[in-house]
PDB file as gemmi writes it, atoms N, CA and C in Angstrom:
CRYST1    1.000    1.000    1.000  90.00  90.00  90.00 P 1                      
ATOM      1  N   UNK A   1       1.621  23.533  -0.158  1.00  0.00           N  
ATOM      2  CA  UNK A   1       0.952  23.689  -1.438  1.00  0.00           C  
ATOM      3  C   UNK A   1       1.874  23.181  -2.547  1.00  0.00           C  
ATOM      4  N   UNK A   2       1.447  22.329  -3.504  1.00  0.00           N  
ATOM      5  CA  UNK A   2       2.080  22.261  -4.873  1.00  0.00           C  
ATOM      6  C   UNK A   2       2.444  23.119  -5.486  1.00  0.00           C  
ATOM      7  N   UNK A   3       3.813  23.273  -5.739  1.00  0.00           N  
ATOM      8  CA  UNK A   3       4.628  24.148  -6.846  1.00  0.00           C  
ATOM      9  C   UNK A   3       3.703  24.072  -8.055  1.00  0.00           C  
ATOM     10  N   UNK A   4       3.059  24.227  -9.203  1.00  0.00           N  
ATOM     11  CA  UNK A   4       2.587  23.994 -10.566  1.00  0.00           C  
ATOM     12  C   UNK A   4       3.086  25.366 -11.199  1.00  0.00           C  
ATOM     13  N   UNK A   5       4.265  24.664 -12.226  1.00  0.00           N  
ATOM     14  CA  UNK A   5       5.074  25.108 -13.103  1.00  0.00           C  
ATOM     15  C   UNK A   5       4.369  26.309 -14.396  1.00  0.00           C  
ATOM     16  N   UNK A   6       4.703  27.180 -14.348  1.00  0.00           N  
ATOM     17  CA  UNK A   6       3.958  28.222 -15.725  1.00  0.00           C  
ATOM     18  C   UNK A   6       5.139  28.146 -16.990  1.00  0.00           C  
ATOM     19  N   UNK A   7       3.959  27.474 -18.096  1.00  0.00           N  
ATOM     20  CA  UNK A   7       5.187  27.405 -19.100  1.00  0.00           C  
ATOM     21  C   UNK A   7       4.323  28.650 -20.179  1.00  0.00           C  
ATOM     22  N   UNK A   8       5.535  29.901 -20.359  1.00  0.00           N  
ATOM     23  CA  UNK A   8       5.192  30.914 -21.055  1.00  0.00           C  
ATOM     24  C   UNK A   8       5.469  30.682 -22.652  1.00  0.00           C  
ATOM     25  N   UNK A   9       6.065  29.449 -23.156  1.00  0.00           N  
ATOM     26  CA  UNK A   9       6.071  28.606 -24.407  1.00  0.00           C  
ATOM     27  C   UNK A   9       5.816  27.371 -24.699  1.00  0.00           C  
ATOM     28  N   UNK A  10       5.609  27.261 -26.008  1.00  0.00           N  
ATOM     29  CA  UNK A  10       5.239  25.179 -25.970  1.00  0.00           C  
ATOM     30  C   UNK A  10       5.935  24.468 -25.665  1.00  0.00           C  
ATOM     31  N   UNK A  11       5.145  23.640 -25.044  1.00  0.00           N  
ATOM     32  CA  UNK A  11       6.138  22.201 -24.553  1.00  0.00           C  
ATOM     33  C   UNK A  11       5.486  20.859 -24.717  1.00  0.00           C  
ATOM     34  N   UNK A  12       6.064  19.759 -25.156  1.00  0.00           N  
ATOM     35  CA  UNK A  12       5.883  18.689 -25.779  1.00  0.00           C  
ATOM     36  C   UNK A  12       4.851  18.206 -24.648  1.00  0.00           C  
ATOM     37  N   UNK A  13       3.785  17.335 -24.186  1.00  0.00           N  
ATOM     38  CA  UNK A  13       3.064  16.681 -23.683  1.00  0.00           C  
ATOM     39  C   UNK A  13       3.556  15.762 -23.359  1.00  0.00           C  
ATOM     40  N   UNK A  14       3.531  15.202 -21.872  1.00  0.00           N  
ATOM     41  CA  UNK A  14       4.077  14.041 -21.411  1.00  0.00           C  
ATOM     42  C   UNK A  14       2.797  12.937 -20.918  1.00  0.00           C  
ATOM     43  N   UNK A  15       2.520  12.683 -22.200  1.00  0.00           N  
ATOM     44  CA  UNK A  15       1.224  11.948 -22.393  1.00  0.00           C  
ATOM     45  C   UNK A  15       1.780   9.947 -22.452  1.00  0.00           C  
ATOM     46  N   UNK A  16       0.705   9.144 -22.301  1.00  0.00           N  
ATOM     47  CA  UNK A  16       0.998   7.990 -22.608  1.00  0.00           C  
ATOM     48  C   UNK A  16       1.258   7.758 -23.973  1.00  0.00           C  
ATOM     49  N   UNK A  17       2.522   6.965 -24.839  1.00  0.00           N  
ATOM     50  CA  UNK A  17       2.674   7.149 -26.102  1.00  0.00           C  
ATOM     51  C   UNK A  17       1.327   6.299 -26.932  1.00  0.00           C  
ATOM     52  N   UNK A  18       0.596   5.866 -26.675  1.00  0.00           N  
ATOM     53  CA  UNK A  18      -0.077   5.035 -27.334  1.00  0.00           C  
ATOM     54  C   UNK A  18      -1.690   5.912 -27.666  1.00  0.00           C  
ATOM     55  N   UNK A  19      -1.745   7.117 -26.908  1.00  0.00           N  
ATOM     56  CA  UNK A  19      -2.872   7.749 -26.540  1.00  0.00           C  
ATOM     57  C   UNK A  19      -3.039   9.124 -27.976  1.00  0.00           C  
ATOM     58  N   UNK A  20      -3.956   8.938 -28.452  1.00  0.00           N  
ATOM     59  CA  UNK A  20      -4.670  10.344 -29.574  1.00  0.00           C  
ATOM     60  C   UNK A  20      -5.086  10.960 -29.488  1.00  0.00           C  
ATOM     61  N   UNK A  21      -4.574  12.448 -29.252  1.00  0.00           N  
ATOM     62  CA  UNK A  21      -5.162  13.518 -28.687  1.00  0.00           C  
ATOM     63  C   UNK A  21      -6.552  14.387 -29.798  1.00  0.00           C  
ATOM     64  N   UNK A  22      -7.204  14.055 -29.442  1.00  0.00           N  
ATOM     65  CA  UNK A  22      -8.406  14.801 -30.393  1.00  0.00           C  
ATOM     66  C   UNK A  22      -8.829  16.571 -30.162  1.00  0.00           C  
ATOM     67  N   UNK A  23      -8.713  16.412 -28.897  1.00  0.00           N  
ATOM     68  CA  UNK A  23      -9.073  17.983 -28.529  1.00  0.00           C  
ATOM     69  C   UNK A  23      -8.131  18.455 -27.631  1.00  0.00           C  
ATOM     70  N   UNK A  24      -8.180  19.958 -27.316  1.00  0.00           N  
ATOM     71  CA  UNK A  24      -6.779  20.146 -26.640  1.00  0.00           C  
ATOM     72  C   UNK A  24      -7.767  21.619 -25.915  1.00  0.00           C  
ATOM     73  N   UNK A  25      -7.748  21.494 -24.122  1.00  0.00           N  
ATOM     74  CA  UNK A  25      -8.833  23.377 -24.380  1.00  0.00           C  
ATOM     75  C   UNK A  25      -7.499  23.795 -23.001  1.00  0.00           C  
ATOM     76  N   UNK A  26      -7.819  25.180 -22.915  1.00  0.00           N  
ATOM     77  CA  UNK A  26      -6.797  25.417 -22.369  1.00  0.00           C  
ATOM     78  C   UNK A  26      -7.397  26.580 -20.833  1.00  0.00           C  
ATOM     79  N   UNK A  27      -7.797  26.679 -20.242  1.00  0.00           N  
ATOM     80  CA  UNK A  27      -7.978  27.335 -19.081  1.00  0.00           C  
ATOM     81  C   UNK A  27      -7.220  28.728 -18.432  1.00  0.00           C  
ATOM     82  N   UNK A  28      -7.045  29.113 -17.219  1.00  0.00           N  
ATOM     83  CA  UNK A  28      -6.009  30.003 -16.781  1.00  0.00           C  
ATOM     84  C   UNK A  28      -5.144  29.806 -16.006  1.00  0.00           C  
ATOM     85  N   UNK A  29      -5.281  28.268 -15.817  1.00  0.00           N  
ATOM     86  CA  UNK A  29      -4.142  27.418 -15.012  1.00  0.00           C  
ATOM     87  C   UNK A  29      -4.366  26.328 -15.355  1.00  0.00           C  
ATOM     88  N   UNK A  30      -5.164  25.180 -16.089  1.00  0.00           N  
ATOM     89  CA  UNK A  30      -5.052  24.335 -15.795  1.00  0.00           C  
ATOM     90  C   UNK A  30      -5.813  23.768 -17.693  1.00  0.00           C  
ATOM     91  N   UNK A  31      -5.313  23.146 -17.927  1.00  0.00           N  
ATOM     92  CA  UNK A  31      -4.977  22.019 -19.333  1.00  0.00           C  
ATOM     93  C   UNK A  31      -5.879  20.616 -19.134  1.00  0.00           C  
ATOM     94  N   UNK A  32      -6.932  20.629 -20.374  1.00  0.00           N  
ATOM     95  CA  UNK A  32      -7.529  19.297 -20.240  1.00  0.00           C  
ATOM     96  C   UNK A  32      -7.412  18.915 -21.855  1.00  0.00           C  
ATOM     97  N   UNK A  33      -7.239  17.692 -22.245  1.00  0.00           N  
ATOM     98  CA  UNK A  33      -7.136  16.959 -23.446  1.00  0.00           C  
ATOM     99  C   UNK A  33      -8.407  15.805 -23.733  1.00  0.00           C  
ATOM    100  N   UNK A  34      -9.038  15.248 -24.762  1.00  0.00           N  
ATOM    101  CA  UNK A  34      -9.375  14.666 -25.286  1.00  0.00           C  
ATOM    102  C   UNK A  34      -8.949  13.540 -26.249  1.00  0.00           C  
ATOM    103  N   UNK A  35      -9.087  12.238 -25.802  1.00  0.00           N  
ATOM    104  CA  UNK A  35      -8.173  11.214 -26.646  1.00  0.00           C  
ATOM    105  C   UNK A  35      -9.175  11.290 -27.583  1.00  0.00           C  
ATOM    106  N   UNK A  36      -8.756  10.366 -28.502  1.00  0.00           N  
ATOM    107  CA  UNK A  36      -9.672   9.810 -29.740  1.00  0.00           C  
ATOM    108  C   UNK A  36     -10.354   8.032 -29.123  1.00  0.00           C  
ATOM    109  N   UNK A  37      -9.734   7.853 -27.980  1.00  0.00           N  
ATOM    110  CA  UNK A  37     -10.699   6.800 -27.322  1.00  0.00           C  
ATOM    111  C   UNK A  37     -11.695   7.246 -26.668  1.00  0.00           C  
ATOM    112  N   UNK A  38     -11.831   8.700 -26.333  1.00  0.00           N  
ATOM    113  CA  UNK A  38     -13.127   8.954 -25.734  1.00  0.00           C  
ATOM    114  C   UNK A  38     -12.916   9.482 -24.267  1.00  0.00           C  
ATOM    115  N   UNK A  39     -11.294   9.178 -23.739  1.00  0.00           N  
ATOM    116  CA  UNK A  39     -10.773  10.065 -21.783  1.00  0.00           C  
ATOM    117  C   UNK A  39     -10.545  11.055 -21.926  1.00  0.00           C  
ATOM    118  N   UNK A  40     -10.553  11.835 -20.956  1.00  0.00           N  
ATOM    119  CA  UNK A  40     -10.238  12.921 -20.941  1.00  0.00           C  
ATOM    120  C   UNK A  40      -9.354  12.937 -19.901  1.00  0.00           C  
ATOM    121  N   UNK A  41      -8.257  13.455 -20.071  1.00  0.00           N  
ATOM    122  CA  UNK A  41      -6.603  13.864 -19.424  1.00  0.00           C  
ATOM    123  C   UNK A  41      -6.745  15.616 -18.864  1.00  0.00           C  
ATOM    124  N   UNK A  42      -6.489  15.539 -17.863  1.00  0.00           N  
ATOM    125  CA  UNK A  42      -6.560  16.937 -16.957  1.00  0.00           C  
ATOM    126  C   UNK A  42      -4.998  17.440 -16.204  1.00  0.00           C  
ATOM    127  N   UNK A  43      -4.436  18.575 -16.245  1.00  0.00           N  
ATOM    128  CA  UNK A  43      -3.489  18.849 -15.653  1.00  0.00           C  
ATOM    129  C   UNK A  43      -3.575  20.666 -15.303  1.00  0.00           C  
ATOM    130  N   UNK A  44      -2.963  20.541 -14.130  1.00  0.00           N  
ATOM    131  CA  UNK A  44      -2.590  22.267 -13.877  1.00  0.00           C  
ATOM    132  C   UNK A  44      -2.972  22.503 -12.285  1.00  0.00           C  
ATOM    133  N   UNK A  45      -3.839  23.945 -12.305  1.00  0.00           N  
ATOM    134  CA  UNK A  45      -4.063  24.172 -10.691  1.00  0.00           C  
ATOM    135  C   UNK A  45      -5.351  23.523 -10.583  1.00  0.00           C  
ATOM    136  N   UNK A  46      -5.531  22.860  -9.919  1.00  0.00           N  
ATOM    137  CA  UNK A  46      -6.564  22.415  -9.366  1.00  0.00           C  
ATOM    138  C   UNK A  46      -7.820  22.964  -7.694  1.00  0.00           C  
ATOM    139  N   UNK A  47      -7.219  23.895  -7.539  1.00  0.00           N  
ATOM    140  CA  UNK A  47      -8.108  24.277  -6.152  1.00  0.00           C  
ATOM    141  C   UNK A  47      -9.789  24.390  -6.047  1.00  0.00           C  
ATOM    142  N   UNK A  48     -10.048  24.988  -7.071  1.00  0.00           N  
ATOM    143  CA  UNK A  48     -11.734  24.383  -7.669  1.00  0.00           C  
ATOM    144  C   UNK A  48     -11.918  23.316  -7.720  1.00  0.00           C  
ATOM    145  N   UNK A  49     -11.556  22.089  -7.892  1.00  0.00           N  
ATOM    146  CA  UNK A  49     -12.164  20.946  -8.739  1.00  0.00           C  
ATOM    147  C   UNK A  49     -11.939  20.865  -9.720  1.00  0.00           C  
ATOM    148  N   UNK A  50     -11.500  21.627 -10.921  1.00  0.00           N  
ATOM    149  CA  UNK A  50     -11.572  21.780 -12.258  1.00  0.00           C  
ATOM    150  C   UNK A  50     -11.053  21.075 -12.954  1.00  0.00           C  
ATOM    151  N   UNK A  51     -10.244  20.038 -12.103  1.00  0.00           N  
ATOM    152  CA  UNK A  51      -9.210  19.119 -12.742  1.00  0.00           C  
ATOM    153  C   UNK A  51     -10.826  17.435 -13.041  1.00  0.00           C  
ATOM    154  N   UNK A  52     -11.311  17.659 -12.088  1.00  0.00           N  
ATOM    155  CA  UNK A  52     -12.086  16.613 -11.803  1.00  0.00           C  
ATOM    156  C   UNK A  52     -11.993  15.250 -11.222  1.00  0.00           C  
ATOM    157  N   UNK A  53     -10.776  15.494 -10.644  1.00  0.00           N  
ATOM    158  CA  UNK A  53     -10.084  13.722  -9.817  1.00  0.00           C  
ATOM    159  C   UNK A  53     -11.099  13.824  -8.572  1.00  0.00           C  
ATOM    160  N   UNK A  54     -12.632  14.444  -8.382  1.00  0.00           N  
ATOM    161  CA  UNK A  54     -12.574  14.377  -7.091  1.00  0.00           C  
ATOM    162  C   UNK A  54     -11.978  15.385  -5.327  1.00  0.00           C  
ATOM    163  N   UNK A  55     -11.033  16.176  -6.076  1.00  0.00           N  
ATOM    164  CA  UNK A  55     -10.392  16.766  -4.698  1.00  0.00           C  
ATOM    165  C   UNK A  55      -9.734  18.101  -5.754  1.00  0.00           C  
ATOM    166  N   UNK A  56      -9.163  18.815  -4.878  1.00  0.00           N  
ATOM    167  CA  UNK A  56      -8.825  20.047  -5.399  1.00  0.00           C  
ATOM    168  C   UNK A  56      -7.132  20.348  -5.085  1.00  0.00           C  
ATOM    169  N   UNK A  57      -6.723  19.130  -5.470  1.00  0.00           N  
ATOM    170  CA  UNK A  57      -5.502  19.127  -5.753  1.00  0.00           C  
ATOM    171  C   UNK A  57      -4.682  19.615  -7.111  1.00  0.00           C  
ATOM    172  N   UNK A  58      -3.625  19.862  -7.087  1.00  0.00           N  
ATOM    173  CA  UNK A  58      -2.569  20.464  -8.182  1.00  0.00           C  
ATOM    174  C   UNK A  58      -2.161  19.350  -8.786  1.00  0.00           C  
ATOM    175  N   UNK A  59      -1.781  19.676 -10.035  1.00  0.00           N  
ATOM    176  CA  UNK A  59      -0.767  18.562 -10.873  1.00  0.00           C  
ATOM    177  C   UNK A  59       0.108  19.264 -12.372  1.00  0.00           C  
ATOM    178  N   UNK A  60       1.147  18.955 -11.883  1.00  0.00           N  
ATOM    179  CA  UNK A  60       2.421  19.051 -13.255  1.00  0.00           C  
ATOM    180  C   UNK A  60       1.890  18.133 -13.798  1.00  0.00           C  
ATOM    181  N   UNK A  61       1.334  16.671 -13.913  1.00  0.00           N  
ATOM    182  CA  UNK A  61       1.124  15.671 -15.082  1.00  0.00           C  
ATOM    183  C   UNK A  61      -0.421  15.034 -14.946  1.00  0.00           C  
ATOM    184  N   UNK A  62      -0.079  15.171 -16.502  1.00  0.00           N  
ATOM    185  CA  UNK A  62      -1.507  14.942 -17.038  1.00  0.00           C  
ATOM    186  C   UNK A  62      -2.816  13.547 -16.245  1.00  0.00           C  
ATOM    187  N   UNK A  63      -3.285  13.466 -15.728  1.00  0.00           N  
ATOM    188  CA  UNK A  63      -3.974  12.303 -15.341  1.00  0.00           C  
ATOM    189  C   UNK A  63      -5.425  12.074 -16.180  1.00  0.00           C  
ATOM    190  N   UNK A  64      -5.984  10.603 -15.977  1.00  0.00           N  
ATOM    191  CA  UNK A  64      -6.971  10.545 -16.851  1.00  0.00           C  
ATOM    192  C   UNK A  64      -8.149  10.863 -15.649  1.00  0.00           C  
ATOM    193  N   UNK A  65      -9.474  11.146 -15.908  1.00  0.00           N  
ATOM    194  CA  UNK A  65     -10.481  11.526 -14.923  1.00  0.00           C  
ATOM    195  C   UNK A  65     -11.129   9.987 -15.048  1.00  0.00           C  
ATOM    196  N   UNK A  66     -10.559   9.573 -14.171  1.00  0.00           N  
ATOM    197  CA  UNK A  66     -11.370   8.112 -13.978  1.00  0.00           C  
ATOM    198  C   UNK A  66     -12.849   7.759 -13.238  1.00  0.00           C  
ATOM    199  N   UNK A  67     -13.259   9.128 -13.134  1.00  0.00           N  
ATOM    200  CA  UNK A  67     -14.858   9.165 -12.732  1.00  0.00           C  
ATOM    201  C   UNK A  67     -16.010   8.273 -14.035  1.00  0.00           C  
ATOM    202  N   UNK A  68     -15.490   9.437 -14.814  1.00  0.00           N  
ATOM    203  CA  UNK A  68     -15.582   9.437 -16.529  1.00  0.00           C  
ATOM    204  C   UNK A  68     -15.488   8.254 -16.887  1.00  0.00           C  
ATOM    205  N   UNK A  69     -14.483   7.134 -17.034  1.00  0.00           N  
ATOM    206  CA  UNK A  69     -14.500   6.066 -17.545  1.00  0.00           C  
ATOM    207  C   UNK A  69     -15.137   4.998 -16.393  1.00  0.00           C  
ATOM    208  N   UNK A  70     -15.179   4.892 -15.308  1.00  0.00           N  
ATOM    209  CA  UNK A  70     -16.096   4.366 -14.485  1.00  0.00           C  
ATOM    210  C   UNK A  70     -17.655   4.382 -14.607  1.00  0.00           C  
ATOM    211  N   UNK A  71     -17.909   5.312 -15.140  1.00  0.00           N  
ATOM    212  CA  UNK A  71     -19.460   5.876 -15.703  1.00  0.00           C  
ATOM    213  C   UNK A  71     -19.381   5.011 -16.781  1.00  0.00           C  
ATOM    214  N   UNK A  72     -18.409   4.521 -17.829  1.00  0.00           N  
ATOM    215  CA  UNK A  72     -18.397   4.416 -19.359  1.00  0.00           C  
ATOM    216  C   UNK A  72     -19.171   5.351 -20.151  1.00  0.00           C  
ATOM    217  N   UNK A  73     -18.590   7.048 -19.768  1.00  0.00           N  
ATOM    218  CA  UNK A  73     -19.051   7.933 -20.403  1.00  0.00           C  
ATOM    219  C   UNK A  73     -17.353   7.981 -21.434  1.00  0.00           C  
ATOM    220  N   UNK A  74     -18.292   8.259 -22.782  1.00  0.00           N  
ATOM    221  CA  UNK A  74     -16.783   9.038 -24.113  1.00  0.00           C  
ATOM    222  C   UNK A  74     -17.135  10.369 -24.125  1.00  0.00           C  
ATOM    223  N   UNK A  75     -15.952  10.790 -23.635  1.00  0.00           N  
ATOM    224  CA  UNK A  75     -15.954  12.365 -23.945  1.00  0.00           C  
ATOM    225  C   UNK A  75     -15.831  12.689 -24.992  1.00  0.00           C  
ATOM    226  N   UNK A  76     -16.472  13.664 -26.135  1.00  0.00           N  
ATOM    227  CA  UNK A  76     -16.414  13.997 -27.088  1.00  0.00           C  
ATOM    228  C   UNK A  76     -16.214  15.697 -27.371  1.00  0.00           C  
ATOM    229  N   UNK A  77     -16.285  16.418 -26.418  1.00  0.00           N  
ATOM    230  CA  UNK A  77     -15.835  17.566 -26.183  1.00  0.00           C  
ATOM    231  C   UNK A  77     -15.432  18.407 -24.790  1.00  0.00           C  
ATOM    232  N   UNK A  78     -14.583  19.306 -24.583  1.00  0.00           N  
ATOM    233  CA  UNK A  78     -14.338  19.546 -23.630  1.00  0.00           C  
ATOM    234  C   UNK A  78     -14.022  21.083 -23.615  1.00  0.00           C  
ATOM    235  N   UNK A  79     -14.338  21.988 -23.139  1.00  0.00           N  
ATOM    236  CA  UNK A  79     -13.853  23.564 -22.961  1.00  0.00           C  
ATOM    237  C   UNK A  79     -13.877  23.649 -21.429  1.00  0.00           C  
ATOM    238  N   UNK A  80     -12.211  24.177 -21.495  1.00  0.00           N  
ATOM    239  CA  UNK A  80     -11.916  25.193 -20.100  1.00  0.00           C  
ATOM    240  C   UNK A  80     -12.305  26.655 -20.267  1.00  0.00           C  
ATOM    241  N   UNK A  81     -12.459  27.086 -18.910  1.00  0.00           N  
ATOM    242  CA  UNK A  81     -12.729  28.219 -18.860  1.00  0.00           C  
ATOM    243  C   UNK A  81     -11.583  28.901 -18.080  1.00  0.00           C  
ATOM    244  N   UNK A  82     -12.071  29.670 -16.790  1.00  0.00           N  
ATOM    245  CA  UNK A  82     -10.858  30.258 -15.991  1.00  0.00           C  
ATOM    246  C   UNK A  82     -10.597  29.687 -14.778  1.00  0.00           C  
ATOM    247  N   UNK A  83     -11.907  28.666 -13.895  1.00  0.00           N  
ATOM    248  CA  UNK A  83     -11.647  27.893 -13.046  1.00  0.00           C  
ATOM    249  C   UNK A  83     -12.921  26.974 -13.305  1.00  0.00           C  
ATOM    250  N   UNK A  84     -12.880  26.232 -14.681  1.00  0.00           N  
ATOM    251  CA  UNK A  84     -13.944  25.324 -14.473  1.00  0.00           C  
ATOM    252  C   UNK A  84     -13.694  24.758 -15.857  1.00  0.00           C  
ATOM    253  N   UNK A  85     -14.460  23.734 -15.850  1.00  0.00           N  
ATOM    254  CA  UNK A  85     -13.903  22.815 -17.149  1.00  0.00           C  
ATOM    255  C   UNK A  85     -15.553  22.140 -17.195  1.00  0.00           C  
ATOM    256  N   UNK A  86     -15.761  22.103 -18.781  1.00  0.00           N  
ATOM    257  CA  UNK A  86     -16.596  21.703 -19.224  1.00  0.00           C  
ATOM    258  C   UNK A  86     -16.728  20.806 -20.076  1.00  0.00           C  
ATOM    259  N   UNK A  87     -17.054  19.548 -20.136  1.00  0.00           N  
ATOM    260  CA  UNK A  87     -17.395  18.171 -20.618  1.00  0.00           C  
ATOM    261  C   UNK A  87     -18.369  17.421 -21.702  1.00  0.00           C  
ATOM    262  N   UNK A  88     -18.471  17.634 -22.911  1.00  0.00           N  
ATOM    263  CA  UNK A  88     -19.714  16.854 -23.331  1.00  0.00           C  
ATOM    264  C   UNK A  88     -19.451  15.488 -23.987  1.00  0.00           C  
ATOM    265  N   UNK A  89     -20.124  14.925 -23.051  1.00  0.00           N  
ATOM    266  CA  UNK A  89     -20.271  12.914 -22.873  1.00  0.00           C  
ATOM    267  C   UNK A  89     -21.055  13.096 -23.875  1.00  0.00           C  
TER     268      UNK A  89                                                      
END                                                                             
């Protein structure tokens, strides 16, 4: 199983530098972001799906949900919950 790190204070985002974070929602393990281009960036526990890559894998770093931009859907909002993440294209 993946180690995934608990940070009990803020910590800087190890995001692509070129990328604008518009929205930020926060879950009970797991972190999804909103650029101002319209991706949405997912990180944390993943064993639900909640991350949305497809599989129910873990991640320390942020990835983009490339389902989402394969669709050429823009995300324009996003809320986590406690094991599920919610999207509005």
């Amino acid at each position: 199983a993946a180690f995934i790190s608990i940070q009990a204070f803020p910590a800087l985002l190890d995001l692509p530098e070129e990328l604008e974070v518009s929205a930020v929602s926060c879950g009970s393990r797991h972190t999804a972001v909103v650029t101002r281009g319209g991706e949405l960036y997912t990180w944390g526990w993943g064993k639900y799906g909640q991350l949305g890559h497809g599989n129910s894998l873990s991640s320390d770093q942020a990835r983009c949900v490339e389902h989402l931009v394969a669709q050429g859907l823009r995300v324009e909002e996003v809320v986590c919950g406690p094991w599920t993440t919610y999207v509005r294209v």
